[in-house]
N, CA, C and O atoms as a Tripos MOL2 file, in Angstrom:
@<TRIPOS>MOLECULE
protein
  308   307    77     0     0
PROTEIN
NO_CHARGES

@<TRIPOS>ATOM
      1 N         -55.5840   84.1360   27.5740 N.3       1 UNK1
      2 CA        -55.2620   84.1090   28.9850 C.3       1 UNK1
      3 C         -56.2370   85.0400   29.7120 C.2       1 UNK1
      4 O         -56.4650   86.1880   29.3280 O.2       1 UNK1
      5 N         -56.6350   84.6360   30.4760 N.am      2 UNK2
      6 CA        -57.7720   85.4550   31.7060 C.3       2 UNK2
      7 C         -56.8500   86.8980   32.1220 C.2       2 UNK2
      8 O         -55.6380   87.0980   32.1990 O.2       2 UNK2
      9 N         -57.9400   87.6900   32.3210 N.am      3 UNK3
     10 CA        -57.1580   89.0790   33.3360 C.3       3 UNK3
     11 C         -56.7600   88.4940   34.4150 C.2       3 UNK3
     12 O         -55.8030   89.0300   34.9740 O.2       3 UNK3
     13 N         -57.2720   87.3940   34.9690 N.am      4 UNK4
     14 CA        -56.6940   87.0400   36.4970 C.3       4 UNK4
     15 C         -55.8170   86.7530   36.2810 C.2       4 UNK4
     16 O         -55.0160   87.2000   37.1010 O.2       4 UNK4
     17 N         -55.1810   85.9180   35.2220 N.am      5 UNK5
     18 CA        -54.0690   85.4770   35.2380 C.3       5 UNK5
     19 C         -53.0570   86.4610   34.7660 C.2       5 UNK5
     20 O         -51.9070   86.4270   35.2030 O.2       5 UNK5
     21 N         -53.3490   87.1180   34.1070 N.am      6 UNK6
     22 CA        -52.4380   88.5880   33.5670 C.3       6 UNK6
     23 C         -51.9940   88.8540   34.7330 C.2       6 UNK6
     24 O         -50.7760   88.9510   34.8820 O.2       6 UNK6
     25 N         -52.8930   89.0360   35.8570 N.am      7 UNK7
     26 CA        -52.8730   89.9800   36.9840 C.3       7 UNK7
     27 C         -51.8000   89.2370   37.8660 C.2       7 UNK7
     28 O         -50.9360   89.7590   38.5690 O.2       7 UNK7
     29 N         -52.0360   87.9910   37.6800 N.am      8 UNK8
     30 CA        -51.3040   87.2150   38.6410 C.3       8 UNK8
     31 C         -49.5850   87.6030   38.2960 C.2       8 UNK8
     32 O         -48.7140   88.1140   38.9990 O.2       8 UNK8
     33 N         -49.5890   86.9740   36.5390 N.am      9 UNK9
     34 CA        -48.1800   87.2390   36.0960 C.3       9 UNK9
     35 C         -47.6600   88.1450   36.1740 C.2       9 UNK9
     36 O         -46.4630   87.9610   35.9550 O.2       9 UNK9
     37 N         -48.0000   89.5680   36.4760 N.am     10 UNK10
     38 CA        -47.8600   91.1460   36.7740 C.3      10 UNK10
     39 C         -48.0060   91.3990   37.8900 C.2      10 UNK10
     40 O         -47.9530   92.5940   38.1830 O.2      10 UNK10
     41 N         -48.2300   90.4800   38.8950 N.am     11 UNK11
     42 CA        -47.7550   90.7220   40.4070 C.3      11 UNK11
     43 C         -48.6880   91.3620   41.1230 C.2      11 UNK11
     44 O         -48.5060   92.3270   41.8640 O.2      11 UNK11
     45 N         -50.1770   90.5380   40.7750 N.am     12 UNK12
     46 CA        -51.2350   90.8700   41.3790 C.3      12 UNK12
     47 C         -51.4630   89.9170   42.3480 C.2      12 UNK12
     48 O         -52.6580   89.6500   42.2260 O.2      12 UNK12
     49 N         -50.8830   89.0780   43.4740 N.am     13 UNK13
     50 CA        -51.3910   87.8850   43.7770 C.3      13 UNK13
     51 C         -52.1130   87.8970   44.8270 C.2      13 UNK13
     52 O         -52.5360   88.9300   45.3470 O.2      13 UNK13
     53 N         -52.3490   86.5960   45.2920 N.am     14 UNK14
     54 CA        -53.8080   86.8550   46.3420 C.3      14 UNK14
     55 C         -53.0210   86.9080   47.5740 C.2      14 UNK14
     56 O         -53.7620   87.4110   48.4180 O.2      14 UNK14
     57 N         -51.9130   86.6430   48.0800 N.am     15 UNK15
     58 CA        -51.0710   86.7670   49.0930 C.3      15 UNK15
     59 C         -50.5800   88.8280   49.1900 C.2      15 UNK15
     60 O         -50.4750   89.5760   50.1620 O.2      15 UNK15
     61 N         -50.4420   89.0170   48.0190 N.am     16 UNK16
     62 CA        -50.2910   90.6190   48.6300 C.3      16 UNK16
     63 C         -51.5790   91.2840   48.4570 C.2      16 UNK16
     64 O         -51.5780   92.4970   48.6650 O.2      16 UNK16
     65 N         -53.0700   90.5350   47.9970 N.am     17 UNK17
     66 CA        -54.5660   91.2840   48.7950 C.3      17 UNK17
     67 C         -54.3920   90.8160   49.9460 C.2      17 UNK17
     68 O         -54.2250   91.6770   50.8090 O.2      17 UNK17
     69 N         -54.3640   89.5220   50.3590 N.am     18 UNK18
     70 CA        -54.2400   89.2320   51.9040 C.3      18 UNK18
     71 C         -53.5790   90.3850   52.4120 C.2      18 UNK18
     72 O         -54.3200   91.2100   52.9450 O.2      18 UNK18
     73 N         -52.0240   90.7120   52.3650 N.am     19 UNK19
     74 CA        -51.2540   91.1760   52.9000 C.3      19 UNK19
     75 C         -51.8930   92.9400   52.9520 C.2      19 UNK19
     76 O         -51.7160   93.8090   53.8050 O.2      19 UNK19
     77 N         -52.4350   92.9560   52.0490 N.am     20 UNK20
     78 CA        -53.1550   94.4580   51.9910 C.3      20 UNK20
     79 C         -54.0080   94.9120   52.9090 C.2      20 UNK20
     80 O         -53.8670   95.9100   53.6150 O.2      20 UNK20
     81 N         -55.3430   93.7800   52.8710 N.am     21 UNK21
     82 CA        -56.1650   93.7920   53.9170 C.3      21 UNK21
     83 C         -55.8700   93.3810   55.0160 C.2      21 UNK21
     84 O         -56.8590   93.6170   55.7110 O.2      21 UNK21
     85 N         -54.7540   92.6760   55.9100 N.am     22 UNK22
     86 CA        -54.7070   92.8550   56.5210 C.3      22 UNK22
     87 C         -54.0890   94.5660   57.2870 C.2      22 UNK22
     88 O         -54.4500   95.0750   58.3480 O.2      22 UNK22
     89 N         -53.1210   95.0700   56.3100 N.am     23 UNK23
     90 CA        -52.5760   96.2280   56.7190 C.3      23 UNK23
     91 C         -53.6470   97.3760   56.5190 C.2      23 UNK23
     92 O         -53.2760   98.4950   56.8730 O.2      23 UNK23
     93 N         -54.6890   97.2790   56.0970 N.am     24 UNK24
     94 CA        -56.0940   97.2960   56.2230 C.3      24 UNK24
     95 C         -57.2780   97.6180   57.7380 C.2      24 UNK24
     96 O         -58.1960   98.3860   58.0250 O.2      24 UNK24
     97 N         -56.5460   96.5230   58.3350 N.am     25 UNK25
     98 CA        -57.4530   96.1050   59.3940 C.3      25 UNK25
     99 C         -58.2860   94.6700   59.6580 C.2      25 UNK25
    100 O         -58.7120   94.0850   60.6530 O.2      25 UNK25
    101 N         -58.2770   94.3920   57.9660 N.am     26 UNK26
    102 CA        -59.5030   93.2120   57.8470 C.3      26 UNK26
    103 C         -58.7100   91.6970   57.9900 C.2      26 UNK26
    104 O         -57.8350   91.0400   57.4250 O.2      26 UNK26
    105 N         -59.4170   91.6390   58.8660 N.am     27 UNK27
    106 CA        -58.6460   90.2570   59.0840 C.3      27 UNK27
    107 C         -59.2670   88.6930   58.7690 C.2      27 UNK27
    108 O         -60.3890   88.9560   58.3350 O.2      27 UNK27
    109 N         -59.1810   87.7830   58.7630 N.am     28 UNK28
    110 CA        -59.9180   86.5160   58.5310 C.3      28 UNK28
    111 C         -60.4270   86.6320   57.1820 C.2      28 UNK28
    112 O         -61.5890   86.2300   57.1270 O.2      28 UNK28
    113 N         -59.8790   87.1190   55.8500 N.am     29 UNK29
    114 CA        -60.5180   87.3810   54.5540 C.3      29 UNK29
    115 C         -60.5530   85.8690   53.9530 C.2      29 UNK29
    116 O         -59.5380   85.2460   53.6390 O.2      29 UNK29
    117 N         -61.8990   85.3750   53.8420 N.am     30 UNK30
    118 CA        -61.4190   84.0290   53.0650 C.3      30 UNK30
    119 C         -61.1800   83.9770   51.4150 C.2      30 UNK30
    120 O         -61.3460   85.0250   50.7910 O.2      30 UNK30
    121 N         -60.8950   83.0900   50.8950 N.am     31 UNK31
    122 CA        -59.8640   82.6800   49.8370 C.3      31 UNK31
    123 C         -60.6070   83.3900   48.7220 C.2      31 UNK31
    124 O         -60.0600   84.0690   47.8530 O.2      31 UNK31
    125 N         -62.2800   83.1000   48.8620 N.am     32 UNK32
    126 CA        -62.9810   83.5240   47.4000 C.3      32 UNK32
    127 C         -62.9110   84.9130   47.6770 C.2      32 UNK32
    128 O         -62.5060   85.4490   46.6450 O.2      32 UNK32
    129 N         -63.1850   86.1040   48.9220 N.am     33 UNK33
    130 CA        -62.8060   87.1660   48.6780 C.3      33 UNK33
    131 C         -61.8190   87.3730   48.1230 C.2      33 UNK33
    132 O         -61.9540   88.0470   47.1020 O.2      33 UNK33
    133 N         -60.7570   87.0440   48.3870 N.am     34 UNK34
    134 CA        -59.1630   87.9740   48.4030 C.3      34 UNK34
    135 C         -59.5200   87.4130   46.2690 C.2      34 UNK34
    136 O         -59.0470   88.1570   45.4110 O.2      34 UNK34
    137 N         -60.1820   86.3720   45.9120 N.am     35 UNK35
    138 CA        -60.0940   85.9590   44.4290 C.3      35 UNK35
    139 C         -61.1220   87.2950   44.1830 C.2      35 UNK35
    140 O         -60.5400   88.2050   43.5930 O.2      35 UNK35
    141 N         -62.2170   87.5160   44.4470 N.am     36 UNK36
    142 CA        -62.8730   88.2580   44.0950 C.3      36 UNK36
    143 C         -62.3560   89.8980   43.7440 C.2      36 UNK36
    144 O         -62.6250   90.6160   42.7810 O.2      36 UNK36
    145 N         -61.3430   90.1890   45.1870 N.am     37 UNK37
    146 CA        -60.8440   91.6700   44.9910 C.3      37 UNK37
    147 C         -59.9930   91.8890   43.9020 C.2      37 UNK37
    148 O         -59.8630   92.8920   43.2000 O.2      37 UNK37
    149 N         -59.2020   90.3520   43.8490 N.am     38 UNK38
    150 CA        -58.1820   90.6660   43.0460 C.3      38 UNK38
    151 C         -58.6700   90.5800   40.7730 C.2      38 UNK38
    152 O         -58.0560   90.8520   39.7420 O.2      38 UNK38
    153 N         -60.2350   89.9810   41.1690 N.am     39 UNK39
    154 CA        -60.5880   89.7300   39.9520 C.3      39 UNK39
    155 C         -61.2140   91.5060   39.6860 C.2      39 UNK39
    156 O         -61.0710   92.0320   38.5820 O.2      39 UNK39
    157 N         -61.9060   92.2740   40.8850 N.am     40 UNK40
    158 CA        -62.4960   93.6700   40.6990 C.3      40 UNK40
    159 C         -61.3270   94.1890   40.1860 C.2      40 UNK40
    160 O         -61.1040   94.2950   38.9800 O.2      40 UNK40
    161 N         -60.3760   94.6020   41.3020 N.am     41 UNK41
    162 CA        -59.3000   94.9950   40.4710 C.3      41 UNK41
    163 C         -58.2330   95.0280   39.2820 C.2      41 UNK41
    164 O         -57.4460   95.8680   38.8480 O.2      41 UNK41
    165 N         -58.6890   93.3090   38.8660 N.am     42 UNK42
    166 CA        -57.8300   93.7240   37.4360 C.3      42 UNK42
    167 C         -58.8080   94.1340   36.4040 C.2      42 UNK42
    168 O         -58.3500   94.6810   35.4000 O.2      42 UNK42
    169 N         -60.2590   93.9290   36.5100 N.am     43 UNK43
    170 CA        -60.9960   94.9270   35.8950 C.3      43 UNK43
    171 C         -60.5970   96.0790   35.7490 C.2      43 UNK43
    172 O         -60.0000   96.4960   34.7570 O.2      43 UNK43
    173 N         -61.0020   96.9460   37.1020 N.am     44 UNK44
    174 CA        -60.5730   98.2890   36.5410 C.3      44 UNK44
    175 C         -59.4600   98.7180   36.2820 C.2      44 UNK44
    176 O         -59.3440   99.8690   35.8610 O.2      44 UNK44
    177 N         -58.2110   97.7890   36.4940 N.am     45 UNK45
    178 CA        -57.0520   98.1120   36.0960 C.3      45 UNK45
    179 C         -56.7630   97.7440   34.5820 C.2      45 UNK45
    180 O         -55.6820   97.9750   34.0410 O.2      45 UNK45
    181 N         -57.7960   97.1760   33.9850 N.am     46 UNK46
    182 CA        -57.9100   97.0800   32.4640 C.3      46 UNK46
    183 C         -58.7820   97.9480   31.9560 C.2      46 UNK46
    184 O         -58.8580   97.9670   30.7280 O.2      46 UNK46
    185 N         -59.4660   98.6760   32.5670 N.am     47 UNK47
    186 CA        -60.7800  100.0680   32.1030 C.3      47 UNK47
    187 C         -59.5090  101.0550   32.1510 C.2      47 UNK47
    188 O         -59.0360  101.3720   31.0590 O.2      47 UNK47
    189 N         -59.0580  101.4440   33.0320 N.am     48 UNK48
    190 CA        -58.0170  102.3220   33.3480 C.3      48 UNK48
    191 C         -57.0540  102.4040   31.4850 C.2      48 UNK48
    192 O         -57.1500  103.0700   30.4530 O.2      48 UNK48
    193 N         -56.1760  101.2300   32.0390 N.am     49 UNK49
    194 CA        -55.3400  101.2290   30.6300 C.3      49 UNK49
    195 C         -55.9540  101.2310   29.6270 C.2      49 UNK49
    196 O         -55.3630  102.0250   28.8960 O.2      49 UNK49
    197 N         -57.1220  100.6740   28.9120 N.am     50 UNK50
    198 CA        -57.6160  101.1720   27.7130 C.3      50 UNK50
    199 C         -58.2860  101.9780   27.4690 C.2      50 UNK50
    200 O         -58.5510  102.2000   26.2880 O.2      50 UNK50
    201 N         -58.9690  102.9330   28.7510 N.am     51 UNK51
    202 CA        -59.8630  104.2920   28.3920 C.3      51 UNK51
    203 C         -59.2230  105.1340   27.2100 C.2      51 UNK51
    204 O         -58.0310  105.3970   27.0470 O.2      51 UNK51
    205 N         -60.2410  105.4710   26.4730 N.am     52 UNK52
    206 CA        -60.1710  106.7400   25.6180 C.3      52 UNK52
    207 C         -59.5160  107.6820   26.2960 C.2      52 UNK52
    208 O         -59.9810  108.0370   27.3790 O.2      52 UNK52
    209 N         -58.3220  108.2660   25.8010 N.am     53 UNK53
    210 CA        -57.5880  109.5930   26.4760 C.3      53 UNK53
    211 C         -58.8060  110.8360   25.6790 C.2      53 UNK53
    212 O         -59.1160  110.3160   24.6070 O.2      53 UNK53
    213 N         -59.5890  112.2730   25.8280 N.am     54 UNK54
    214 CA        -60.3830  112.5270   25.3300 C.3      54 UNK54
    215 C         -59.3150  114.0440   25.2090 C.2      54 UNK54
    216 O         -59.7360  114.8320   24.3630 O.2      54 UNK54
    217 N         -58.0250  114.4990   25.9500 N.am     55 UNK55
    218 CA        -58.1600  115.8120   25.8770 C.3      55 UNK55
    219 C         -56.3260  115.1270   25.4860 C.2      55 UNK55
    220 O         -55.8270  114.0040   25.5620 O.2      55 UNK55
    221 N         -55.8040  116.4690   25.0740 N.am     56 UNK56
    222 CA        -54.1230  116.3360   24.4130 C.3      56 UNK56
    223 C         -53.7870  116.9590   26.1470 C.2      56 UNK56
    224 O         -54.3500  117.7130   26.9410 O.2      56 UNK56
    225 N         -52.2510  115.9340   26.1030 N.am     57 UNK57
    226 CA        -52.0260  115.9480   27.4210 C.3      57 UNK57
    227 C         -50.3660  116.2670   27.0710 C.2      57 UNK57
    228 O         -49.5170  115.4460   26.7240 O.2      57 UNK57
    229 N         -50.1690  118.1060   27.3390 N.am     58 UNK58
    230 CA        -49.1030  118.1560   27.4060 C.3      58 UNK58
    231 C         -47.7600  118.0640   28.1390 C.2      58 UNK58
    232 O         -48.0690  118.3360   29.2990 O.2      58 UNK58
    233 N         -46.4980  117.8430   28.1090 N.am     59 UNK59
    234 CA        -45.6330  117.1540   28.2800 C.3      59 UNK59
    235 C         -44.3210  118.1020   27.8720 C.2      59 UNK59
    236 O         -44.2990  118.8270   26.8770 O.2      59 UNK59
    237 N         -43.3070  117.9670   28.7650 N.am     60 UNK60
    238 CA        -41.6640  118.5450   28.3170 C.3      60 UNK60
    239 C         -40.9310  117.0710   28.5560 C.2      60 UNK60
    240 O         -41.2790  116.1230   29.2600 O.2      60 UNK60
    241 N         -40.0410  117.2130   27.8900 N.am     61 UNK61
    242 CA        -38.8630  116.2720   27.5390 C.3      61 UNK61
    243 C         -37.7620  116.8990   27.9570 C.2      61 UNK61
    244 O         -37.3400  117.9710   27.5240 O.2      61 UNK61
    245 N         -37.2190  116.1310   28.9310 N.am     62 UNK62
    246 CA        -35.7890  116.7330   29.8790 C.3      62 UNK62
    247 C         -34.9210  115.8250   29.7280 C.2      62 UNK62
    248 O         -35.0140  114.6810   30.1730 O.2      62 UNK62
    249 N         -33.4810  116.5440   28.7100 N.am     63 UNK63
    250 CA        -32.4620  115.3120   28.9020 C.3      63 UNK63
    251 C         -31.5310  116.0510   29.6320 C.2      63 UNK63
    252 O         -31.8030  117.2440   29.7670 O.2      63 UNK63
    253 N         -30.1950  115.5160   30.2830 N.am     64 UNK64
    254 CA        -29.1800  116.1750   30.2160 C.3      64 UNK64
    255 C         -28.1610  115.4140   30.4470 C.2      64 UNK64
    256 O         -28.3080  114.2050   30.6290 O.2      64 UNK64
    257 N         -26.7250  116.1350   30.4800 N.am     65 UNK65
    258 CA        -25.7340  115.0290   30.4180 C.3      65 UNK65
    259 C         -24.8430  115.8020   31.7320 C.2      65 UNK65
    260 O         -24.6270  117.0140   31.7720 O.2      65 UNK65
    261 N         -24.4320  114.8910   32.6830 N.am     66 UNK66
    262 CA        -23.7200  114.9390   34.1440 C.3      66 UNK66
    263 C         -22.6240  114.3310   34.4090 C.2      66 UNK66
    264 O         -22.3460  113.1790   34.7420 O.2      66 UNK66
    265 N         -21.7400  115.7500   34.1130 N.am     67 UNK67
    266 CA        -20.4090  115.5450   34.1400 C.3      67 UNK67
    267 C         -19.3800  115.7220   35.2300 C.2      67 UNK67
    268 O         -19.4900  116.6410   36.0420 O.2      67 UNK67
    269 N         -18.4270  114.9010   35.2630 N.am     68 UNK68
    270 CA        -17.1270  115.4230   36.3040 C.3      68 UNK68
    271 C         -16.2110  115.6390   35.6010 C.2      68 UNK68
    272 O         -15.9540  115.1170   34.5160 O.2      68 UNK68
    273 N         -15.3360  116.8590   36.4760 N.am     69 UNK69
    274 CA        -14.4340  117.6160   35.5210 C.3      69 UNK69
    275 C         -13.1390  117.4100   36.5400 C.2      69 UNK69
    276 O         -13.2950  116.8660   37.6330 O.2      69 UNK69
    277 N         -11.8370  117.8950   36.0840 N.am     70 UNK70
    278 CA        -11.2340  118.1130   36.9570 C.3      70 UNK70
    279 C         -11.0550  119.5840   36.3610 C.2      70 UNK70
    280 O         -11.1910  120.1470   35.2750 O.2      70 UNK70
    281 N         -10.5050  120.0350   38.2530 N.am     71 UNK71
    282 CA        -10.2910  121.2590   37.9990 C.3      71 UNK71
    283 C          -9.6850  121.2060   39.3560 C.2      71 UNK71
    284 O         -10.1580  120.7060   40.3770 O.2      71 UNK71
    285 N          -7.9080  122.1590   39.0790 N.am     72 UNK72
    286 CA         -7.0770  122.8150   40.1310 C.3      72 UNK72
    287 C          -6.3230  121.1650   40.8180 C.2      72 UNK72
    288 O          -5.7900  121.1210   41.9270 O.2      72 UNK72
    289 N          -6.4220  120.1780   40.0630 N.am     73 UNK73
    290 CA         -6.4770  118.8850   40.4700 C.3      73 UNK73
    291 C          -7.3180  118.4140   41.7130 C.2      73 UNK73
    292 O          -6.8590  117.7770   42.6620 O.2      73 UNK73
    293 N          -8.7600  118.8710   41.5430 N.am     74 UNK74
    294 CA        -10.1360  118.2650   41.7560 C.3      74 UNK74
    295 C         -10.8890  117.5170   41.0890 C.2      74 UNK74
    296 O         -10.8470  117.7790   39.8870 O.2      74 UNK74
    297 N         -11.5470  116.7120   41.3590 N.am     75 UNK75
    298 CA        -12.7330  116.3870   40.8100 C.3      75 UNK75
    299 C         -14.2000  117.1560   40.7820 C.2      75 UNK75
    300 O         -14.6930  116.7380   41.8290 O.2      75 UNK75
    301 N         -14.7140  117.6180   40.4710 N.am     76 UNK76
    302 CA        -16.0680  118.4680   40.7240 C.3      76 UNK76
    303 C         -16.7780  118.2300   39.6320 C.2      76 UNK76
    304 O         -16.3630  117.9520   38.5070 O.2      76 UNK76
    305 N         -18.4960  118.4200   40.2290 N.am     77 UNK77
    306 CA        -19.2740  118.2400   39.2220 C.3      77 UNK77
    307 C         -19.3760  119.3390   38.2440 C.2      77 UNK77
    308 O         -20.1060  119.2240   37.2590 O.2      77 UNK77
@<TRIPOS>BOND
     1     1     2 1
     2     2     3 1
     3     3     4 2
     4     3     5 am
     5     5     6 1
     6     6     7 1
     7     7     8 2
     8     7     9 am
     9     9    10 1
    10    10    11 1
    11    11    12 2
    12    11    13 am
    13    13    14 1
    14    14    15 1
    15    15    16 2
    16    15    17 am
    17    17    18 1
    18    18    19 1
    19    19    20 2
    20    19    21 am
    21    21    22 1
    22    22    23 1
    23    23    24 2
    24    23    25 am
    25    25    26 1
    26    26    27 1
    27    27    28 2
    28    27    29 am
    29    29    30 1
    30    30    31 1
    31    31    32 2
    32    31    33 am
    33    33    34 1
    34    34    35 1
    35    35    36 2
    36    35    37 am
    37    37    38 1
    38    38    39 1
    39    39    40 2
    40    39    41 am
    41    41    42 1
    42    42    43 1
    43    43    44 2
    44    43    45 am
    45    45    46 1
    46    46    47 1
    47    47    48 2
    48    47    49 am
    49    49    50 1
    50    50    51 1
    51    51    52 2
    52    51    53 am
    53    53    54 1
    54    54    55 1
    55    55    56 2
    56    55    57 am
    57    57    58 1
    58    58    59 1
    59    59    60 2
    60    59    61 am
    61    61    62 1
    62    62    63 1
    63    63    64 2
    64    63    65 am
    65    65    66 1
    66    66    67 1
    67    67    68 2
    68    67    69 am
    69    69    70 1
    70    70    71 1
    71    71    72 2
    72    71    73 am
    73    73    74 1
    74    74    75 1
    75    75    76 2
    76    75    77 am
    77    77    78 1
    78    78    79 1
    79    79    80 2
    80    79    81 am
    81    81    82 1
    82    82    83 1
    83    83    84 2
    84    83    85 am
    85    85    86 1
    86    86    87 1
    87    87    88 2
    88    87    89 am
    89    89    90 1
    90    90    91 1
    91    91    92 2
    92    91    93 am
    93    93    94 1
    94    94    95 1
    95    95    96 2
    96    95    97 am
    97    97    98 1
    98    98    99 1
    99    99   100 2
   100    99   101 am
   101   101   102 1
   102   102   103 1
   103   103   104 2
   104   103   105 am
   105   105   106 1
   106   106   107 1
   107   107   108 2
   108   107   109 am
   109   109   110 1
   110   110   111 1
   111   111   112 2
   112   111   113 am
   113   113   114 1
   114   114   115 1
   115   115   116 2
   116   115   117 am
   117   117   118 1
   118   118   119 1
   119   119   120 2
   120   119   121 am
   121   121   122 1
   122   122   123 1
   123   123   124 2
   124   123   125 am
   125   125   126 1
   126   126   127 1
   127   127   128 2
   128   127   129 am
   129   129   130 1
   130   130   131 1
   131   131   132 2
   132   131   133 am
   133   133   134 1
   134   134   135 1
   135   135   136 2
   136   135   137 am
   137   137   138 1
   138   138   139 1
   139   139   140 2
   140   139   141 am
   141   141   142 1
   142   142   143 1
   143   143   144 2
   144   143   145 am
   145   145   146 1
   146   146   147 1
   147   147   148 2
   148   147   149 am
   149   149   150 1
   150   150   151 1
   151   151   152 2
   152   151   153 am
   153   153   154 1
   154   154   155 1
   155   155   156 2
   156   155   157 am
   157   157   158 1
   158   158   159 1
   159   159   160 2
   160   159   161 am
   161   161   162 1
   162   162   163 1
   163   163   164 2
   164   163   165 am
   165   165   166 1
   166   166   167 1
   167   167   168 2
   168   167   169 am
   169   169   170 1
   170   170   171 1
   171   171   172 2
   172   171   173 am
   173   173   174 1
   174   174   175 1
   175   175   176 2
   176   175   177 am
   177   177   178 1
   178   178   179 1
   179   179   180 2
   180   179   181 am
   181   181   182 1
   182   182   183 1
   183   183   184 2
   184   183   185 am
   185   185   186 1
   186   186   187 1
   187   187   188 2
   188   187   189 am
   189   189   190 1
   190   190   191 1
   191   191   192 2
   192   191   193 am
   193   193   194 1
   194   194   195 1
   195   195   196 2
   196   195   197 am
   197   197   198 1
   198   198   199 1
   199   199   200 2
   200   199   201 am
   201   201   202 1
   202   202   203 1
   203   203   204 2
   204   203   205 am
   205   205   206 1
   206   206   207 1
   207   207   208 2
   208   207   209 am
   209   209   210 1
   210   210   211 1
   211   211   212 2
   212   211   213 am
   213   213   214 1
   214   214   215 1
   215   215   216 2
   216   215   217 am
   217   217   218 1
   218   218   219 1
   219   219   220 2
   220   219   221 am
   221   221   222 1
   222   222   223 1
   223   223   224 2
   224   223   225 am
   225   225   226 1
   226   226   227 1
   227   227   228 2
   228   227   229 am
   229   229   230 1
   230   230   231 1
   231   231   232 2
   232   231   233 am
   233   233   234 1
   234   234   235 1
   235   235   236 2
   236   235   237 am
   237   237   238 1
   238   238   239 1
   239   239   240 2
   240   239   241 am
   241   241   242 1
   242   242   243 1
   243   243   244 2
   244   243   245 am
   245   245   246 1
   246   246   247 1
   247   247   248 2
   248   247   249 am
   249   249   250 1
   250   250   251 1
   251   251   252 2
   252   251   253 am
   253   253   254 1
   254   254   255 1
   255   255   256 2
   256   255   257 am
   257   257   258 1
   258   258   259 1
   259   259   260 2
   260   259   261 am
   261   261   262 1
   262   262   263 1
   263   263   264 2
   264   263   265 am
   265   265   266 1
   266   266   267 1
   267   267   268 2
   268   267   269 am
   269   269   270 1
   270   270   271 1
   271   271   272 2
   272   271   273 am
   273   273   274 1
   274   274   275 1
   275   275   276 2
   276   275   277 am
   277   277   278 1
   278   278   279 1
   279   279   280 2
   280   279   281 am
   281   281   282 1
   282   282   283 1
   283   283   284 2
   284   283   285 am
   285   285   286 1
   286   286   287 1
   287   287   288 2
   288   287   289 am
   289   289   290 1
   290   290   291 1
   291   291   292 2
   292   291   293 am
   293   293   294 1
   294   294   295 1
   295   295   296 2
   296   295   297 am
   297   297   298 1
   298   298   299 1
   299   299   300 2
   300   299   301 am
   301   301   302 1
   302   302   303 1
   303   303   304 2
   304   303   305 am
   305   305   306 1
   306   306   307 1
   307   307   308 2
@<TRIPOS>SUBSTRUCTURE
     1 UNK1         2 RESIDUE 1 A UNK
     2 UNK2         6 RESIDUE 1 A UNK
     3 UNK3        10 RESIDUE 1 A UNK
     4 UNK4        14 RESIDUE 1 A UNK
     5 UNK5        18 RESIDUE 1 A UNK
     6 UNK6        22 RESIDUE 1 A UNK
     7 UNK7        26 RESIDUE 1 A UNK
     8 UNK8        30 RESIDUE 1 A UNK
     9 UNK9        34 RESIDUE 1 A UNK
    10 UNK10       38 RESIDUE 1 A UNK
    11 UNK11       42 RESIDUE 1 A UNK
    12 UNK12       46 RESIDUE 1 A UNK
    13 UNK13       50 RESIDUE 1 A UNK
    14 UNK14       54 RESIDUE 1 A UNK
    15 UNK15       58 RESIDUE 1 A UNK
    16 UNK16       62 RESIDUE 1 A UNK
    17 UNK17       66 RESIDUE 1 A UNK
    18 UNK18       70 RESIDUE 1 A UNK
    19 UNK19       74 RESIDUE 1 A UNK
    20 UNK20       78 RESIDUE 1 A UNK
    21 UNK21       82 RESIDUE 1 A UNK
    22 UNK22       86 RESIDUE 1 A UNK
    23 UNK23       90 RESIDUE 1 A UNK
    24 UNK24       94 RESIDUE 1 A UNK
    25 UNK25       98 RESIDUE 1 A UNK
    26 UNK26      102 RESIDUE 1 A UNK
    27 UNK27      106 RESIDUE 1 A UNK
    28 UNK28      110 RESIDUE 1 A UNK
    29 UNK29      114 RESIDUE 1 A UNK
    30 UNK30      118 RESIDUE 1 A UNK
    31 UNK31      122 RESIDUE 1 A UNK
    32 UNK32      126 RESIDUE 1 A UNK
    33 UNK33      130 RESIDUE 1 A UNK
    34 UNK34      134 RESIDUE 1 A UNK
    35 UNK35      138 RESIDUE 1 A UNK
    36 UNK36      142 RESIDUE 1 A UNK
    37 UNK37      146 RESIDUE 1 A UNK
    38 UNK38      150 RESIDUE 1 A UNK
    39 UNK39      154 RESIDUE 1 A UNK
    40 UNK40      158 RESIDUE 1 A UNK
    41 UNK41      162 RESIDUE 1 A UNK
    42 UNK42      166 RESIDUE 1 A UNK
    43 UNK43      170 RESIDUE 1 A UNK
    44 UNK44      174 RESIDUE 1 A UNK
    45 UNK45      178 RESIDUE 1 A UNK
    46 UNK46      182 RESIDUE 1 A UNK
    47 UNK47      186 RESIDUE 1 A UNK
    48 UNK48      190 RESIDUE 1 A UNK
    49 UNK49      194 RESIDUE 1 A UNK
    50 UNK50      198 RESIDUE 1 A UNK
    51 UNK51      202 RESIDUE 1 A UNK
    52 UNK52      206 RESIDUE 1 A UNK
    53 UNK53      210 RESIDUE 1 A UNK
    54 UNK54      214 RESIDUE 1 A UNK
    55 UNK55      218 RESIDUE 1 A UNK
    56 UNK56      222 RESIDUE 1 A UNK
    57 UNK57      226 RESIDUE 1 A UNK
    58 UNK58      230 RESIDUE 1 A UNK
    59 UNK59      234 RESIDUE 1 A UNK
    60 UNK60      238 RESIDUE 1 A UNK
    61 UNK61      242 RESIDUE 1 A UNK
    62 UNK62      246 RESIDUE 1 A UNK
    63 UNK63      250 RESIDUE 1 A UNK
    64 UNK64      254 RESIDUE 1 A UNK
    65 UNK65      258 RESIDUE 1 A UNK
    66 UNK66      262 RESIDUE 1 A UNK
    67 UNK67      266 RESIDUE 1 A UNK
    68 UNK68      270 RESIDUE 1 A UNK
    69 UNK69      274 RESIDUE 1 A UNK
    70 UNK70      278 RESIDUE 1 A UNK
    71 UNK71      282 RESIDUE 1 A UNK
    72 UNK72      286 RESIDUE 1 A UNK
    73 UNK73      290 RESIDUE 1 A UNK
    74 UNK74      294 RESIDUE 1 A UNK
    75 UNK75      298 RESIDUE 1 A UNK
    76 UNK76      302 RESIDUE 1 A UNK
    77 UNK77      306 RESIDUE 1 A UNK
């Protein structure tokens, strides 16, 4: 399957570049542009996701658990 079409099935379509460029400014974009931006962009949106990560990228892990209690015949967190 093509990146365009990846891009498409992942909610890249040429109606929200239209919709972009126009909120943009650019108006009158014809059909092979808005194909063209949307083909640049799933390029680099495929350079992006498979680049080499080169440095350790640290990270915390936050769980917790959020409770209601009663109390004095309340509810409170």
């Amino acid at each position: 399957m093509s990146l365009e079409k990846k891009a498409f099935f992942n909610g890249i379509s040429t109606r929200k570049i239209e919709r972009l460029a126009k909120s943009l400014g650019i108006e009158g974009i014809s059909a092979s542009q808005v194909s063209k931006i949307t083909k640049e962009l799933g390029e680099r949106t495929e350079e992006f996701r498979t680049r080499q990560l080169q440095a350790g990228y640290p990270f915390i892990w936050v769980d917790a658990l959020y409770e209601k209690v009663r109390r004095n015949n309340l509810v409170v967190s």
